[in-house]
C-alpha positions in Angstrom: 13.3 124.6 52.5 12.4 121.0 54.1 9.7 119.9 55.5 8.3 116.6 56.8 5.0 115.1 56.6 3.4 111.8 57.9 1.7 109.8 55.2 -0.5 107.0 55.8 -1.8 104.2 53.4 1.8 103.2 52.5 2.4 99.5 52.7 5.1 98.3 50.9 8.0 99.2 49.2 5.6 99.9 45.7 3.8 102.6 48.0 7.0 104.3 49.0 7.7 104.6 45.2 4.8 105.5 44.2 4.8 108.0 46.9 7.8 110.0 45.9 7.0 109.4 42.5 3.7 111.9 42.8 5.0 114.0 45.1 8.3 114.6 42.6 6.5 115.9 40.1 4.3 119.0 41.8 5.9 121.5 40.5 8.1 123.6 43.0 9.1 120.3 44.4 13.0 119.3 44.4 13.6 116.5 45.9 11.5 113.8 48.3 12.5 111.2 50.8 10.2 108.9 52.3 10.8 106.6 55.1 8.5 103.6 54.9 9.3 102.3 58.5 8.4 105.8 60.1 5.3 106.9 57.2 6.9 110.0 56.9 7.6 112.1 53.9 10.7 114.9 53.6 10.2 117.1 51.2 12.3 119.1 49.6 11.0 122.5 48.2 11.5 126.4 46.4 8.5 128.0 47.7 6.0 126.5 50.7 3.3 124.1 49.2 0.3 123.8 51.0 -0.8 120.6 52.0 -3.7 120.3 49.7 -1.9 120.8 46.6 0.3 117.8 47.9 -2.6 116.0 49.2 -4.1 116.4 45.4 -1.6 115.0 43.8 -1.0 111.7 45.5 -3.7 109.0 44.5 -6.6 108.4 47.6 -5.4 105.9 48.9 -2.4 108.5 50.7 -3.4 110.5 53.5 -0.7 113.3 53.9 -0.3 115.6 56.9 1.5 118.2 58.4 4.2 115.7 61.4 3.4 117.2 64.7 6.4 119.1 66.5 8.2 117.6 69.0 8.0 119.4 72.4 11.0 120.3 73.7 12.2 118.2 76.9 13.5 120.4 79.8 16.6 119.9 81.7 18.4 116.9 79.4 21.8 116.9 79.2 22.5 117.7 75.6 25.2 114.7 76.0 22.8 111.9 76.3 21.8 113.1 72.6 23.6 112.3 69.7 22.8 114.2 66.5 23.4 111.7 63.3 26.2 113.5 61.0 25.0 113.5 57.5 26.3 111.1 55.3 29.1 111.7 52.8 28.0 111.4 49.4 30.8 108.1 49.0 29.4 106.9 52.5 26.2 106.4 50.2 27.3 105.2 47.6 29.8 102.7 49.3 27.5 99.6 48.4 27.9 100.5 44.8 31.8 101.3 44.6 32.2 97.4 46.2 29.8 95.9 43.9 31.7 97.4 40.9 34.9 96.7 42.9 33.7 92.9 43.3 32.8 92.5 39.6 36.1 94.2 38.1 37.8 91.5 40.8 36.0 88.7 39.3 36.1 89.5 35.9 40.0 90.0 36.1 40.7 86.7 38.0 38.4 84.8 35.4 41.1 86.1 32.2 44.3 86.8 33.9 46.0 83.1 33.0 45.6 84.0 29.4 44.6 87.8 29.6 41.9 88.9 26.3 40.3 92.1 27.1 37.4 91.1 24.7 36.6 88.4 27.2 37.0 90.7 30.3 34.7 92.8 29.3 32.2 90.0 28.4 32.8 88.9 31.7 32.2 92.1 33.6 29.0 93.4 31.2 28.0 89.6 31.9 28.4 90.1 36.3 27.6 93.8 35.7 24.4 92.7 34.7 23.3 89.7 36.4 24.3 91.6 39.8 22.3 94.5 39.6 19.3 92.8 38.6 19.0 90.0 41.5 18.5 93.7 43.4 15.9 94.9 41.0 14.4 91.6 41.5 14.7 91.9 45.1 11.1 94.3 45.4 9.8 93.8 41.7 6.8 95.6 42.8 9.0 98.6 43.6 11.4 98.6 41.1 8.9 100.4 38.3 7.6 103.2 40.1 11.4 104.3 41.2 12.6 103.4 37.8 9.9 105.5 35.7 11.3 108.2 37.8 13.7 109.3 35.6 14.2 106.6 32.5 12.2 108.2 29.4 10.8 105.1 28.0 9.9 103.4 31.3 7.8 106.7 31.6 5.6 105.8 28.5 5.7 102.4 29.0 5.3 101.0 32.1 5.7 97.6 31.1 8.8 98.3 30.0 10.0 99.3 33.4 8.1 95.8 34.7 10.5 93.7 32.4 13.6 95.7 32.6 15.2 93.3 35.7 14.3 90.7 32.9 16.0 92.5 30.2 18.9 92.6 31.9 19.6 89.1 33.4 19.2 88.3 29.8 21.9 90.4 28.9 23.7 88.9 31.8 23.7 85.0 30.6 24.1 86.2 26.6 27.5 88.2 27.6 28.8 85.2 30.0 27.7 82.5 27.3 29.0 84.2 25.1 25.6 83.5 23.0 24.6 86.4 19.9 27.1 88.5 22.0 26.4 91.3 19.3 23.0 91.4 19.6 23.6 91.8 23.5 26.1 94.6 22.4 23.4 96.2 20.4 20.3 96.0 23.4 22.8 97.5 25.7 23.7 100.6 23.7 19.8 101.2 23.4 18.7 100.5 27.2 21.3 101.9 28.8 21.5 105.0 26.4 17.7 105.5 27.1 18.4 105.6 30.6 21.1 107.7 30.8 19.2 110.2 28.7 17.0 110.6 32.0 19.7 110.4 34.2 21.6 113.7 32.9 18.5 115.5 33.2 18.0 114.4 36.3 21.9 115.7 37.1 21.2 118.7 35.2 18.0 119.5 36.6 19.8 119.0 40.4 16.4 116.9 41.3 17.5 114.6 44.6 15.9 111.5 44.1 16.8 107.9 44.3 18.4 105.7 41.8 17.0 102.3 41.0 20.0 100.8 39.4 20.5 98.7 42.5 16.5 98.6 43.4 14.6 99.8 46.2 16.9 97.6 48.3 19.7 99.9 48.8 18.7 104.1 49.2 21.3 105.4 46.7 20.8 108.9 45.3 21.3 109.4 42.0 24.5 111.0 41.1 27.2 111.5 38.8 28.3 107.6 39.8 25.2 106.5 37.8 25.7 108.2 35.0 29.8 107.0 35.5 28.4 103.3 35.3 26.6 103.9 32.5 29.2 105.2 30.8 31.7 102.7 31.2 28.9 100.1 30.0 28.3 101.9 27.0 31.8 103.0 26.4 32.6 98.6 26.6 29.5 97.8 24.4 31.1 100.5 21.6 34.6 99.2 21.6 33.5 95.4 21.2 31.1 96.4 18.5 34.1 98.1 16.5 36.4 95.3 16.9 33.7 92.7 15.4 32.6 94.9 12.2 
């Protein structure tokens, strides 16, 4: 069952994390949406909550409520309203199917003179990683709260999740420098194996919540296209470690 609520106190993008982030982990919760814009919360859930257990677990600074009903307007035509259709699950991810559609692009047209796959991949880890963290760094005061949502180590150390856009643009320069490319290799099968530890449990666990691998910037959920991306990383990071040892 849904249900919305309005929430007041939010501010920024770091409150609408935060938000979801408290209200994701009463228990019979399953999934939370808030909009920012509107200071309303969806909520997702197996049995009904009351609103003081919700109101408990968000800090004091949150006010939540039950949203008011509508009343019904009499004698509208029914044409002059337009229901929005649910999105498609590739309508949301779209933004990140043409980022890793842009990157393959560029990383092909940077080797295809005199094609090495070695230095593809360097190139598209490199872009890979230097793309998606401008977007972290986009709302760094967001980016932790969605982050320690579902990466394990971010959740015990929140200063990890602070430096991770760091970590990453890092990663970026070493792979496209081609500077200690197997220490880069090295880092990336630990981060990104960390995270996609949480995201399968995340998948497994059928929680609907939002992924941070593109920021708060763009809502994506988190789906099996996360985990996919991490993958391929991973999968890249493996095969360039075995042909250097």
């Amino acid at each position: 069952m849904k249900h919305t609520y309005n929430v007041t106190g939010m501010t920024c993008g770091g409150c609408k994390a935060s938000v979801e982030k408290y209200l994701s982990e009463v228990k019979e919760v399953t999934g939370v949406t808030v909009d920012l814009e509107k200071g309303e919360a969806e909520v997702e859930m197996n049995t009904h909550i009351s609103i003081e257990r919700l109101q408990d677990a968000l800090p004091e600074k949150y006010t939540i409520i039950e949203k008011a009903k509508e009343k019904k307007v009499a004698e509208i035509p029914s044409a002059n309203f337009m229901m929005e259709e649910p999105k498609s699950k590739f309508q949301q991810l779209k933004p990140l199917f043409l980022i890793i559609f842009y990157i393959t692009t560029a990383s092909v047209l940077l080797n295809y003179e005199e094609w090495n796959w070695g230095d593809f991949m360097f190139d598209f880890m490199g872009l890979f990683y230097i793309v998606f963290s401008f977007f972290k760094m986009l709302d760094l005061k967001g980016f932790p709260d969605s982050f320690r949502m579902y990466d394990p180590l971010a959740k015990r150390v929140p200063v990890y999740a602070m430096i991770y856009p760091f970590i990453e643009t890092a990663l970026g320069l070493m792979f496209l420098m081609r500077f200690e490319t197997n220490i880069a290799l090295w880092i990336t099968l630990v981060v990104l194996g960390i995270t996609t530890v949480g995201v399968t449990k995340t998948l497994l666990d059928k929680k609907s919540i939002r992924c941070a691998c593109l920021g708060t910037a763009l809502k994506l959920p988190m789906t099996e296209a996360t985990f996919i991306e991490n993958a391929i990383m991973i999968v890249m990071a493996v095969l360039m470690l075995t042909k250097t040892m």
